[in-house]
PDB file of N, CA, C and O in Angstrom:
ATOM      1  N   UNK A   1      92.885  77.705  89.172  1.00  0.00           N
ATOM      2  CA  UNK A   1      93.251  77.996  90.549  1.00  0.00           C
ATOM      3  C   UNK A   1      92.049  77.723  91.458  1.00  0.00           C
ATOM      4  O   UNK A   1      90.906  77.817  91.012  1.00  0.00           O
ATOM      5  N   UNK A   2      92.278  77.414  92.628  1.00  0.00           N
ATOM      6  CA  UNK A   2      91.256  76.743  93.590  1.00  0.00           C
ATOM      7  C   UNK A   2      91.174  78.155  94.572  1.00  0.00           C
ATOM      8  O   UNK A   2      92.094  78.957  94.732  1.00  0.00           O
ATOM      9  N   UNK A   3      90.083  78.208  95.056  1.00  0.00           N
ATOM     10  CA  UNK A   3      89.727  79.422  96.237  1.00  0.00           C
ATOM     11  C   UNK A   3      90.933  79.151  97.387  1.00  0.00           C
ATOM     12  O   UNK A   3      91.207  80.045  98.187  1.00  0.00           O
ATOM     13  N   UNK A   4      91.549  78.009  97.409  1.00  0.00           N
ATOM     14  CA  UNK A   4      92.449  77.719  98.735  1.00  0.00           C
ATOM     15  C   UNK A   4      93.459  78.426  98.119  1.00  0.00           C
ATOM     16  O   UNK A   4      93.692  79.558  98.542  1.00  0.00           O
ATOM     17  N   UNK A   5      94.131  77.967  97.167  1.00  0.00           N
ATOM     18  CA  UNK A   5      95.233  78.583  96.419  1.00  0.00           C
ATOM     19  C   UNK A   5      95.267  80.283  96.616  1.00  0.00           C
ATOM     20  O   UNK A   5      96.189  80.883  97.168  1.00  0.00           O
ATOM     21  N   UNK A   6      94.116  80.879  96.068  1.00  0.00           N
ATOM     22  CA  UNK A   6      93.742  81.921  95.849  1.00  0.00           C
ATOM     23  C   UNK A   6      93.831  82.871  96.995  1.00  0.00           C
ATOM     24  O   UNK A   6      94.338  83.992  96.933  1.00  0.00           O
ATOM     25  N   UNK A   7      93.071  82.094  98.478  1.00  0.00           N
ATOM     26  CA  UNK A   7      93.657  82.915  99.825  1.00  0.00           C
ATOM     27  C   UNK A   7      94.581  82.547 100.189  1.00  0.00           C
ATOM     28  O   UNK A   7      94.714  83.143 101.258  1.00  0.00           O
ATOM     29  N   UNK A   8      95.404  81.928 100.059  1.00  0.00           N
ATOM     30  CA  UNK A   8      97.293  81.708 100.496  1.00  0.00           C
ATOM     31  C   UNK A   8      97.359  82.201 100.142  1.00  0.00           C
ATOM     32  O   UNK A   8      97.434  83.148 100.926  1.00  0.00           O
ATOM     33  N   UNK A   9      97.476  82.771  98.548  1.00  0.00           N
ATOM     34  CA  UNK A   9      98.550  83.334  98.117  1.00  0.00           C
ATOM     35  C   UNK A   9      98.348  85.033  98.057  1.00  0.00           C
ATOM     36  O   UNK A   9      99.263  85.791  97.735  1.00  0.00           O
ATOM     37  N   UNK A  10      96.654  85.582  98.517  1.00  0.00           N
ATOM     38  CA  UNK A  10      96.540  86.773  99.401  1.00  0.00           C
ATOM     39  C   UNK A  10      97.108  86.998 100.355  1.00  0.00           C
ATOM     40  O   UNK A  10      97.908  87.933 100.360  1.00  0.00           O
ATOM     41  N   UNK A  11      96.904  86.259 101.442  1.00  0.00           N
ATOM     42  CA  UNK A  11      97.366  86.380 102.948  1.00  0.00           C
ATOM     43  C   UNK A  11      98.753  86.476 102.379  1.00  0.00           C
ATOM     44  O   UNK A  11      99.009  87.675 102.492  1.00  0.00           O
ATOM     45  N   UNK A  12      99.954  85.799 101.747  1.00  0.00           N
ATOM     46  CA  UNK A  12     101.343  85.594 102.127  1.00  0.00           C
ATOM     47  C   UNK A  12     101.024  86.989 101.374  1.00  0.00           C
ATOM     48  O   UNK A  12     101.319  87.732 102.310  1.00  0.00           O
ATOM     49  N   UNK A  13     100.604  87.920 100.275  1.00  0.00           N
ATOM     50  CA  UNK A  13     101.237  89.019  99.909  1.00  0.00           C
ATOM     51  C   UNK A  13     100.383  89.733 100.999  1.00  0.00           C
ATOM     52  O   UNK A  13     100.930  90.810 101.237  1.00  0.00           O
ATOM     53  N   UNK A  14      99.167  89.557 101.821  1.00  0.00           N
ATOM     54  CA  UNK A  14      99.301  91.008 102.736  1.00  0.00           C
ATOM     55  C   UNK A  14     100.170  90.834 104.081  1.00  0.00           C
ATOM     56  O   UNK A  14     100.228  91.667 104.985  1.00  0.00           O
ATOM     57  N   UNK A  15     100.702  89.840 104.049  1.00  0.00           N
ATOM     58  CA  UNK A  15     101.580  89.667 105.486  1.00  0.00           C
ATOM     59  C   UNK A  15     103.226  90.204 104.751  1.00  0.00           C
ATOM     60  O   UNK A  15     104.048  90.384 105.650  1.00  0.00           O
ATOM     61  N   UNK A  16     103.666  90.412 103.646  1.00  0.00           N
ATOM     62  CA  UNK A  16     104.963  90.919 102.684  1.00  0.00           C
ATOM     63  C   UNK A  16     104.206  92.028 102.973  1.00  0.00           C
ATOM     64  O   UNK A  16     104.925  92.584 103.803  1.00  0.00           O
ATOM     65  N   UNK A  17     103.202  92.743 102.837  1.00  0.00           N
ATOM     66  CA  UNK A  17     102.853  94.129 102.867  1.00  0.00           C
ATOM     67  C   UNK A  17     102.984  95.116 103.890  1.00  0.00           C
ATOM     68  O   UNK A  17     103.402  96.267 103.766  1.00  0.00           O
ATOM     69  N   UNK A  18     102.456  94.355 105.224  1.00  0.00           N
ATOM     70  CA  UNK A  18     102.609  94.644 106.535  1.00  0.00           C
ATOM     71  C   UNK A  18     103.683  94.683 107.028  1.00  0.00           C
ATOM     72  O   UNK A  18     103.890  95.436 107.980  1.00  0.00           O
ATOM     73  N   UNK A  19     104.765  93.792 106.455  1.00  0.00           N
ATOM     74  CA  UNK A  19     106.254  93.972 106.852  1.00  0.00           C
ATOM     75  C   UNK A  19     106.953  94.710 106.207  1.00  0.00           C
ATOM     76  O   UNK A  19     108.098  95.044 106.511  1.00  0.00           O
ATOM     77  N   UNK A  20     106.162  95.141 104.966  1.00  0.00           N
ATOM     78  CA  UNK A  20     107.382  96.079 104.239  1.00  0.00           C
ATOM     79  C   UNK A  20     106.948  97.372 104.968  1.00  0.00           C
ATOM     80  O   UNK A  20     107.857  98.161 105.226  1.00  0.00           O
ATOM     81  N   UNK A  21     105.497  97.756 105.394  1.00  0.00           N
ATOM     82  CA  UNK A  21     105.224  99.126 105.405  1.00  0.00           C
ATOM     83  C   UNK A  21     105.512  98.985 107.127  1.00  0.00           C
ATOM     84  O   UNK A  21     105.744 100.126 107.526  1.00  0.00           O
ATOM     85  N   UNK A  22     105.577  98.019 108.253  1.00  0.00           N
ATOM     86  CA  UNK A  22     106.859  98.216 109.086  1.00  0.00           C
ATOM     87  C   UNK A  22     108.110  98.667 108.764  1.00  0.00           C
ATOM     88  O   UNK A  22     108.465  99.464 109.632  1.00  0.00           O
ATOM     89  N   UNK A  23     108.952  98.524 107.904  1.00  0.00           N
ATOM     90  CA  UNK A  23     110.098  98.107 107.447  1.00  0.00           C
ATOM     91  C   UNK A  23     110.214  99.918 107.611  1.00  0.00           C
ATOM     92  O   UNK A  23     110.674 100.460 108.616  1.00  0.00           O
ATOM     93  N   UNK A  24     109.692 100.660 106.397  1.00  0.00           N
ATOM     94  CA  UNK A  24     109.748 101.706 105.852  1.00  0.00           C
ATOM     95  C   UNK A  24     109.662 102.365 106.976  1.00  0.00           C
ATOM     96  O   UNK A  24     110.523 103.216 107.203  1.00  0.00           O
ATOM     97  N   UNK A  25     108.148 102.022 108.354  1.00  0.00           N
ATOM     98  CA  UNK A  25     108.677 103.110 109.291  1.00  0.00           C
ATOM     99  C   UNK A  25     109.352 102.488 109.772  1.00  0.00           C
ATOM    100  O   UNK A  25     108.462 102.053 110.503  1.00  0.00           O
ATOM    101  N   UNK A  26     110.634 101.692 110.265  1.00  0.00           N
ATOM    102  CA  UNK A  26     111.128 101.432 111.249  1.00  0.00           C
ATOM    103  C   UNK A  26     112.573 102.491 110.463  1.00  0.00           C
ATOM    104  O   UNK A  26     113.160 103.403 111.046  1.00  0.00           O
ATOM    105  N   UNK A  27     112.814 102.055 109.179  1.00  0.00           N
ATOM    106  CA  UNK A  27     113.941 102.939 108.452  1.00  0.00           C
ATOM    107  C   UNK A  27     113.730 104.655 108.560  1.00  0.00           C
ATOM    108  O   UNK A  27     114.656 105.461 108.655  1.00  0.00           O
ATOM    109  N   UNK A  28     112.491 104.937 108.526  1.00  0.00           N
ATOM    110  CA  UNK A  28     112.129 106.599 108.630  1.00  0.00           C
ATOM    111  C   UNK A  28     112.627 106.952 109.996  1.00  0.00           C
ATOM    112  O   UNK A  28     113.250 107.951 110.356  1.00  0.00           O
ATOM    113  N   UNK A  29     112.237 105.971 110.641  1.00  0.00           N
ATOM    114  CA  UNK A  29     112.427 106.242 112.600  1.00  0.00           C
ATOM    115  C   UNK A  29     114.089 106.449 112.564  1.00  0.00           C
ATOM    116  O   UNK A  29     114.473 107.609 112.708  1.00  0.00           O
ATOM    117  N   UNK A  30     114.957 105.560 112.408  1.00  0.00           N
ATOM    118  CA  UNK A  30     116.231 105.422 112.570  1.00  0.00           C
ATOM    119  C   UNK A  30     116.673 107.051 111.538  1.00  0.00           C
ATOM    120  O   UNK A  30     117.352 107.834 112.202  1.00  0.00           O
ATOM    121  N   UNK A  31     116.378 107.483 110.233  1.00  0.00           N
ATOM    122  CA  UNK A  31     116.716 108.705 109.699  1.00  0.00           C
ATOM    123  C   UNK A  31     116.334 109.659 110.387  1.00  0.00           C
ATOM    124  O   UNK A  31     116.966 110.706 110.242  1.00  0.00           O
ATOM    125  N   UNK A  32     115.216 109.646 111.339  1.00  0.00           N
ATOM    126  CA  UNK A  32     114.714 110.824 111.950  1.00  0.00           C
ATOM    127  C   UNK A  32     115.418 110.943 113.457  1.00  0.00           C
ATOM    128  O   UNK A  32     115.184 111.861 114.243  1.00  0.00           O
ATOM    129  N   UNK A  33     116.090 110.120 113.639  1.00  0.00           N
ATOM    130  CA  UNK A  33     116.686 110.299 115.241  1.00  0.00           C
ATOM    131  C   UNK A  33     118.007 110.230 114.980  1.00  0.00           C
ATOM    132  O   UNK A  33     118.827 110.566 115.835  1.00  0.00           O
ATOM    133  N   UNK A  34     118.525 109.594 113.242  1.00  0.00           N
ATOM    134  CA  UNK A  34     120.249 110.276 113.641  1.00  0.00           C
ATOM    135  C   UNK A  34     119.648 111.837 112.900  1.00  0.00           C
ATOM    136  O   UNK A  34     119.752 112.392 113.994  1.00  0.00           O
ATOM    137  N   UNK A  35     119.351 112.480 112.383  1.00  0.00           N
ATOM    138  CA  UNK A  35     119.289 113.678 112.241  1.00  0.00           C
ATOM    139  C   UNK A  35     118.903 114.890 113.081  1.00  0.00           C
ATOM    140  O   UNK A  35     119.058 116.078 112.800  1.00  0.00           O
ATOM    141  N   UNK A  36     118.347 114.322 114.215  1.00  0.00           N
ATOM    142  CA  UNK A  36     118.219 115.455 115.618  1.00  0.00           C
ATOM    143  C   UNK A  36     119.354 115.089 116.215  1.00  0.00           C
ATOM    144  O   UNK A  36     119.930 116.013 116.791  1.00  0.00           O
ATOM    145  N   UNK A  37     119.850 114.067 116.265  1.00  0.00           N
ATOM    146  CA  UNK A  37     121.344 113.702 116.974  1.00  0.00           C
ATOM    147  C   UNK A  37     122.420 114.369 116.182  1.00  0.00           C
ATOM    148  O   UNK A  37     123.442 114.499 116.856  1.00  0.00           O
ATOM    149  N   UNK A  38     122.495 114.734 115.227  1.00  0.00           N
ATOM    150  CA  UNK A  38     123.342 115.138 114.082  1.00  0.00           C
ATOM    151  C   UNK A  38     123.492 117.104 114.578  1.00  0.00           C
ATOM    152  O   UNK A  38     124.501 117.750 114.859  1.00  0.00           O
ATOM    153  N   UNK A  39     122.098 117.517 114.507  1.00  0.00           N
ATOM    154  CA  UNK A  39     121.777 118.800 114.759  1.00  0.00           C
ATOM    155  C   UNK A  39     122.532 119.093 116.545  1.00  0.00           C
ATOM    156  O   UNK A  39     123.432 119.839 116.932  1.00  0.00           O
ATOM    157  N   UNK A  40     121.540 117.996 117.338  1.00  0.00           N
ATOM    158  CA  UNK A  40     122.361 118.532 118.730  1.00  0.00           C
ATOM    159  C   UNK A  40     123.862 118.452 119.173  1.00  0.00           C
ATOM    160  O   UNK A  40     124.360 119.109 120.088  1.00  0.00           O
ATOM    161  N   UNK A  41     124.644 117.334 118.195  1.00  0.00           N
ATOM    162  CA  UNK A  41     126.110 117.699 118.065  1.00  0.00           C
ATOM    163  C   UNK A  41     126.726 118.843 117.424  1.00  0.00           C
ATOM    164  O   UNK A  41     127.749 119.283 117.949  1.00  0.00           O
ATOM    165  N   UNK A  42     126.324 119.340 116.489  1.00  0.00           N
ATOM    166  CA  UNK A  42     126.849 120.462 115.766  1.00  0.00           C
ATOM    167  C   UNK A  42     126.820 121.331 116.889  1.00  0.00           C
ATOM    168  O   UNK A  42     127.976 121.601 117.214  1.00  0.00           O
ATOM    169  N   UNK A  43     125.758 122.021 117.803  1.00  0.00           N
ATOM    170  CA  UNK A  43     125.556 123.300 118.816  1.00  0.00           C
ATOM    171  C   UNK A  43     126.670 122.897 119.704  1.00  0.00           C
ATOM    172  O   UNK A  43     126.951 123.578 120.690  1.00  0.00           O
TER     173      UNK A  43
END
């Protein structure tokens, strides 16, 4: 493997990394706002 090889194929897994650990909060965000929406319908 060549040093070029070697940082592509870093960068493409920390740019998969950065989007997954977006991903996770963007999914936490959406569980956390239907569940106060959930609570203020019940009252």
């Amino acid at each position: 493997m060549t040093a070029g090889s070697f940082t592509s194929v870093f960068t493409l897994k920390l740019v998969i990394y950065a989007l997954l650990v977006r991903a996770v909060g963007v999914v936490a965000s959406i569980i956390g706002i239907m569940a106060v929406r959930a609570k203020m319908i019940r009252i």
